[in-house]
C-alpha positions in Angstrom: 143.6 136.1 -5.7 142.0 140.0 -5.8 143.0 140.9 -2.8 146.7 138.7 -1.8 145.8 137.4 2.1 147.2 135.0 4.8 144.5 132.7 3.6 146.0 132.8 -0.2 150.0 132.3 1.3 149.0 129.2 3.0 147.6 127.7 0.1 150.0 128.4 -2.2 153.1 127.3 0.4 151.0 124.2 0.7 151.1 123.1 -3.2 153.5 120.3 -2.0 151.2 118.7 0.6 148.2 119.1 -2.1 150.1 117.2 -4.8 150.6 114.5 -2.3 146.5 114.4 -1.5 144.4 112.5 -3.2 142.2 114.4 -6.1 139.1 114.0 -7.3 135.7 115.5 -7.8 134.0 112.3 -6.2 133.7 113.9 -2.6 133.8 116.8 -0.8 137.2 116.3 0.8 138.9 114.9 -2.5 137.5 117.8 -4.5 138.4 120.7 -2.1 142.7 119.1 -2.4 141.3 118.9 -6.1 140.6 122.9 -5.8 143.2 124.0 -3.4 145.8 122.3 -5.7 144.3 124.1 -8.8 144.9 127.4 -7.3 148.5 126.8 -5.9 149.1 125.9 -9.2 147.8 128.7 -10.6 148.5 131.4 -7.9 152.4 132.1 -8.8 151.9 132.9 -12.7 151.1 136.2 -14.5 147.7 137.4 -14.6 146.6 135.8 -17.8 148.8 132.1 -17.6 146.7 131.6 -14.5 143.5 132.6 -15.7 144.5 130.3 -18.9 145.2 127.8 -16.1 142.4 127.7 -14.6 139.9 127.9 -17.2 141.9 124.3 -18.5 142.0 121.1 -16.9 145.1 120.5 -19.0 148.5 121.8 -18.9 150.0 121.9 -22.7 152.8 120.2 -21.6 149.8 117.6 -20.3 148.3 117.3 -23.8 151.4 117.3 -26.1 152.4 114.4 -24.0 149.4 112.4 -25.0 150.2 112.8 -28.8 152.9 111.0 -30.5 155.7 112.7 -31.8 154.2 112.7 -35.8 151.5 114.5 -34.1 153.4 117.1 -32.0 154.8 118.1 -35.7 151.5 118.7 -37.4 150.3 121.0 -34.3 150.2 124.5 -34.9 151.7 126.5 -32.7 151.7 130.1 -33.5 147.7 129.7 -34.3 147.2 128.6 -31.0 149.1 131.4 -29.3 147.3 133.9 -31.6 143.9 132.4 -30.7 145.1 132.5 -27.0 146.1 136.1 -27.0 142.7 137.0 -29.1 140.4 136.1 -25.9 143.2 136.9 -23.3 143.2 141.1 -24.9 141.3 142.2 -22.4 142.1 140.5 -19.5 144.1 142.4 -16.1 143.6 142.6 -12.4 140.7 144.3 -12.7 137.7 141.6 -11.8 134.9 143.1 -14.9 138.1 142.3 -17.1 137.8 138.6 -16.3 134.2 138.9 -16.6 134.7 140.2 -19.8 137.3 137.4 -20.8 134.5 134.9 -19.4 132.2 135.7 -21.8 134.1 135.8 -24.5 135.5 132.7 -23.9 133.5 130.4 -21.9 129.4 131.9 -22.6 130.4 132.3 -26.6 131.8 128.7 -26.5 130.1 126.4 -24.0 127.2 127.5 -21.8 125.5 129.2 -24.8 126.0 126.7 -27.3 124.8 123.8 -25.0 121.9 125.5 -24.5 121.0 125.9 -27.9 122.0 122.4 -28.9 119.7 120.7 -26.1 116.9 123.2 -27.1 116.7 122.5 -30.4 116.6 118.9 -30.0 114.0 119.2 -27.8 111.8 121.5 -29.9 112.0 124.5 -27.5 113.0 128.1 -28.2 115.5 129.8 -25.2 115.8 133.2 -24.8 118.5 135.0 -22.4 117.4 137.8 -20.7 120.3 138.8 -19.1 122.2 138.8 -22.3 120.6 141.7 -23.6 123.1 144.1 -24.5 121.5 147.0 -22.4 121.7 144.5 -19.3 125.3 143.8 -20.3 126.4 147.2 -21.1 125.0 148.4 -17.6 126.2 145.1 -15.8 129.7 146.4 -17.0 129.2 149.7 -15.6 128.9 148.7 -12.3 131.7 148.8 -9.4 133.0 145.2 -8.5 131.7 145.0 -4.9 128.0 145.5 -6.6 128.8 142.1 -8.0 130.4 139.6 -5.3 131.7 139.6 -2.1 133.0 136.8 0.6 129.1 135.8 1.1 127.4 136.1 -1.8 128.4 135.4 -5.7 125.4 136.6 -7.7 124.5 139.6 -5.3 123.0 141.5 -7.6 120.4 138.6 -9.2 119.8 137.8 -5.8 119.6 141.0 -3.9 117.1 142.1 -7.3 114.6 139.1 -6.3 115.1 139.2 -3.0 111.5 140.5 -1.5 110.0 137.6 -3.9 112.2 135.0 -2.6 112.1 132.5 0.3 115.0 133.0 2.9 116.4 129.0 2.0 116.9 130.6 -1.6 118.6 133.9 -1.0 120.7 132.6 1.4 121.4 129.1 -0.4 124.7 129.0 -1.8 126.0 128.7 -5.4 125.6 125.1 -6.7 127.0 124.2 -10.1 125.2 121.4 -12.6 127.6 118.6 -12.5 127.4 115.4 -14.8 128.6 112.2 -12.8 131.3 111.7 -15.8 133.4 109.9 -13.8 131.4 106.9 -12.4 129.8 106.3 -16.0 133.2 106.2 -17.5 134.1 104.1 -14.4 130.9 101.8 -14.9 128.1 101.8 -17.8 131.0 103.7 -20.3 133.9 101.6 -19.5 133.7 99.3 -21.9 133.5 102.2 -25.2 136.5 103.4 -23.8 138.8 100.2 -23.1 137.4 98.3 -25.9 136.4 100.6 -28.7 137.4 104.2 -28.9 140.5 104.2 -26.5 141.5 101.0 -27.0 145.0 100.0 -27.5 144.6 98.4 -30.8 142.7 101.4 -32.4 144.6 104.2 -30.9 147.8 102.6 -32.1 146.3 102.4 -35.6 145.1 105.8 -35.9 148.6 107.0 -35.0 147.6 110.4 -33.6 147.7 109.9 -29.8 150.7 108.0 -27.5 149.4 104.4 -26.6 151.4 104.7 -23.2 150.4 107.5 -22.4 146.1 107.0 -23.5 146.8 103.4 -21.1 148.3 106.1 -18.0 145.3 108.0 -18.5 143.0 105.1 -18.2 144.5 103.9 -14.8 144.5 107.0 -13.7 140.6 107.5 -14.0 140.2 104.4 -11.7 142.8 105.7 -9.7 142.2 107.0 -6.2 143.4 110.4 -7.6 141.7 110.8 -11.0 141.7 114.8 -10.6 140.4 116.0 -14.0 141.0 112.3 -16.0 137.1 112.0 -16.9 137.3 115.6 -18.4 140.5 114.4 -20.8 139.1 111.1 -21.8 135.7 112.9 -22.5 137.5 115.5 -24.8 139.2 112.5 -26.4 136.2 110.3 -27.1 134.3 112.9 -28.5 137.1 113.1 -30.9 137.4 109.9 -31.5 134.3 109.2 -32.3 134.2 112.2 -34.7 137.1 111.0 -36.1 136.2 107.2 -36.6 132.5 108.6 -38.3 134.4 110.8 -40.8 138.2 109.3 -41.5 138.1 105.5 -40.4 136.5 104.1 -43.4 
């Protein structure tokens, strides 16, 4: 979305054929309609709505529809909008800008503190080299194509260790850490969610989220199209269970 190309025009003319695809990080093909529909989605909004966008897997029109209306009431609006504009300041077209916003938002409040939660519990002590603020303050510095280009995400990293490194490795590309979410939740977890802590009975009682719209979500996940579902039932369980520990007595 840097640099606007024929590539980028196709995919965003084809948002109506990727709606109709099915979604889902389960497979190659399913997860690259998953990704093409993310950034047709994203590609005709202002700079910061689509980096919002695509650092969610939730509209907020998707998540105020899974509360119930008493709910919608208590929800503050103009913190949230003040907290959104707080890590969106910085952010433009230029590329260290969304670095910038990255760390801010997404180091500060998830790689970092998961991390440090899994190395505490397993007694070690973690240090971040790269997050020196020397490292950082010079990482800034630097021109964009130092950083990324078409071939290579991590040039720098890699082009720094490259006389140490096999070829397989410097040429291998990015691979992310994925958790299988989905087939637990379809499988071993199924039963927490239907029975216990999404459960028709308990979500009506607690009153917070819409019982139609919890039950749409479920189907969804074993759905042939489940896009993003396991991420949205995992950010609800987590509350739930937080919830049920400290206010269902």
């Amino acid at each position: 979305m840097r640099q606007p190309s024929l590539v980028n025009n196709m995919v965003k003319a084809g948002l109506p054929l990727w709606q109709s695809l099915p979604r889902s990080r389960n497979n190659k093909i399913t997860n690259l309609f998953r990704q093409l529909h993310r950034f047709a989605e994203g590609a005709n909004l202002s700079v910061k709505d689509r980096y919002w966008r695509w650092a969610s897997f939730n509209t907020p029109s998707q998540v105020n529809k899974l509360l119930t209306a008493a709910s919608l009431q208590q929800v503050n609006t103009n913190l949230m909008q003040k907290e959104r504009a707080d890590i969106l300041q910085h952010l433009g077209n230029d590329f260290n800008e969304v670095l910038l916003t990255d760390m801010n938002l997404v180091l500060v409040s998830d790689m970092l503190v998961k991390v440090d939660m899994m190395s505490m519990a397993n007694s070690l002590e973690v240090r971040s080299p790269f997050l020196d603020h020397k490292v950082v303050d010079f990482a800034f510095s630097l021109p964009v194509e130092y950083k990324v280009d078409a071939n290579m995400k991590k040039k720098i990293v890699q082009d720094a260790f490259r006389p140490i490194l096999p070829e397989e490795i410097y040429n291998r590309p990015k691979h992310g850490f994925e958790i299988p979410l989905l087939d637990w939740f379809r499988k071993e977890l199924w039963g927490m969610i239907n029975d216990d802590l999404l459960s028709k009975q308990f979500v009506a009682q607690q009153g917070i989220f819409d019982v139609p719209a919890i039950e749409n979500l479920k189907r969804k996940l074993h759905s042939s199209s489940p896009e993003d579902s396991h991420a949205t039932i995992w950010a609800l369980i987590v509350f739930q269970h937080w919830w049920k520990k400290y206010f269902n007595q």
